[in-house]
N, C-alpha and C positions, 0 to 999 in steps of 0.2 A: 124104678127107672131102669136101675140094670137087668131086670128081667124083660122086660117089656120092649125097650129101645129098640134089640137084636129084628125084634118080630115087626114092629113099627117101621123101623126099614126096610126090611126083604117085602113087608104088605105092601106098601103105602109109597115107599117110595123107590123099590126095586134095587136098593143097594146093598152092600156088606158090608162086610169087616173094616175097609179101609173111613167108609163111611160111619159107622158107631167111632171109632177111633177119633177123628175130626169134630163129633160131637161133645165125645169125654174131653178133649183137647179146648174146647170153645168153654164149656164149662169152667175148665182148670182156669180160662184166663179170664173169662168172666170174673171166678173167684179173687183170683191174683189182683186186678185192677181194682176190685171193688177193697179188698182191704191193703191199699193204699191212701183211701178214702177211708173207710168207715170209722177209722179213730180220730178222724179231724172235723167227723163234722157236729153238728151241736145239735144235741140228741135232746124230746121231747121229755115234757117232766112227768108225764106217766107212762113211762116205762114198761110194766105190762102190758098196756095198749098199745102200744107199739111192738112189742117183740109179737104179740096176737095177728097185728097188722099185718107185719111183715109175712109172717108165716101165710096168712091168708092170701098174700101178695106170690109168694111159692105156688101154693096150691093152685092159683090162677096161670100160671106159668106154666104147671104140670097140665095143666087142663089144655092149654091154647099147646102144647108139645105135642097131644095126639092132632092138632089141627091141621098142624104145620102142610103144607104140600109141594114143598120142593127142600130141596137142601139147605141152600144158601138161608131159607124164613127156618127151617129147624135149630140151625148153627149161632143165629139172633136169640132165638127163644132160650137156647142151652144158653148162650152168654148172659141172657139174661137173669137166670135161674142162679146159675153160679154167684153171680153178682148178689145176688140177695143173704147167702149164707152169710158172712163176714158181718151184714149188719143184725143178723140174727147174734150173731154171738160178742158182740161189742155191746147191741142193748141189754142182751142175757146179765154176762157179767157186770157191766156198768149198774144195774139192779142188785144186781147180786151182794155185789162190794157196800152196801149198804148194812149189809146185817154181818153179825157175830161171827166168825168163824164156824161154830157147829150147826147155827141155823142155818148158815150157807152150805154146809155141806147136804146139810139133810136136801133143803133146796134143789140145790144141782141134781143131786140124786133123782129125787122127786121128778125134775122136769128128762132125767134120761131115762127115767121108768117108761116113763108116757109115751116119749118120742120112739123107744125101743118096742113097746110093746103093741103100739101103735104099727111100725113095720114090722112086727113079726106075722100079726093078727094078716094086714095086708099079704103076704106071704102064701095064706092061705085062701085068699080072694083074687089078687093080681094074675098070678098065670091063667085061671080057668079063663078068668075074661080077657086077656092078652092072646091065648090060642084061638076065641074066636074072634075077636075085634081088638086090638093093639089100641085102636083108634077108644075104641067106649073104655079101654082100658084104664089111658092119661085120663081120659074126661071125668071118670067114675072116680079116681083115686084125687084129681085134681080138684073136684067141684066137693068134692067130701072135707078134702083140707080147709076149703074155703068154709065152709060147713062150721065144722067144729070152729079155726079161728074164730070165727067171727062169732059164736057164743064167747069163748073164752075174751074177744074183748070186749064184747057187751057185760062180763059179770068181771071184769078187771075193772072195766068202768065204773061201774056198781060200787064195787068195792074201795077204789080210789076217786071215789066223791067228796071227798072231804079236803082234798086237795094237799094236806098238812103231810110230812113228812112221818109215815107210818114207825110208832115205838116199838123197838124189838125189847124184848125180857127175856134174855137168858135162862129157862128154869128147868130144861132137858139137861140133862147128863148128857155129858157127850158120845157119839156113836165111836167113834174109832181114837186112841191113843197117839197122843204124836212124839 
């Protein structure tokens, strides 16, 4: 997003700086407002299908950001984007907190591999399609999140069919020393 935004604006909707600004700004309070909320509200009992949800709920948001066509629907959409983070990581950890200390960390890990290596990889794809279309750029990265989510909660689902509260086993050595 923050490569793409700059260009998304001066294309699309002929403004600058003061404009990206008011965007990051809508985001922050999207954020802000939403985890006021997100620790009060009563979260689904399968938990990876929901953090997949949500995410796929992002990606959708990324997608409708290159749509946007006036300020005021961009500033919506970033509000809304922001809004979402906070319950990404209320259901994250709320999952989390379930297992062992070392399985959670390995976990954590695990899921900021993916998420990091996920925008690195983008990195390498976002600008080329941002210099010619800003617009195919949200769509491409947006419609893809939706993409992958929505395997991940299709095989979360899979996975958490049994509905029973999944047994952790301790039997990893722990990775780090405390």
């Amino acid at each position: 997003v923050a490569m793409a935004m700059p260009a998304l604006l001066a294309a699309r909707l002929h403004a600058g700086a003061g404009a990206y600004g008011m965007v990051l700004a809508a985001t922050g309070a999207g954020a802000f407002g939403a985890n006021l909320v997100a620790g009060n509200v009563r979260l689904p009992a399968r938990l990876p299908v929901a953090y997949c949800l949500l995410w796929a709920a992002s990606g959708l948001l990324l997608a409708l950001t290159g749509s946007a066509r006036t300020l005021p629907v961009l500033l919506a959409v970033s509000t809304a984007s922001g809004a979402v983070a906070p319950f990404l990581g209320v259901t994250l950890q709320t999952h989390l907190s379930a297992f062992p200390p070392a399985a959670r960390r390995r976990l954590m890990a695990l899921d900021l591999t993916v998420i990091r290596s996920a925008g690195t990889t983008s990195l390498l794809i976002v600008p080329a399609l941002a210099a010619a279309s800003p617009t195919t750029a949200f769509r491409a990265g947006g419609l893809t999140t939706v993409a992958v989510s929505a395997l991940g909660a299709v095989a979360a689902r899979w996975w958490s069919r049994d509905a029973g509260a999944l047994p952790v086993v301790e039997t990893a050595g722990e990775l780090s020393r405390e």
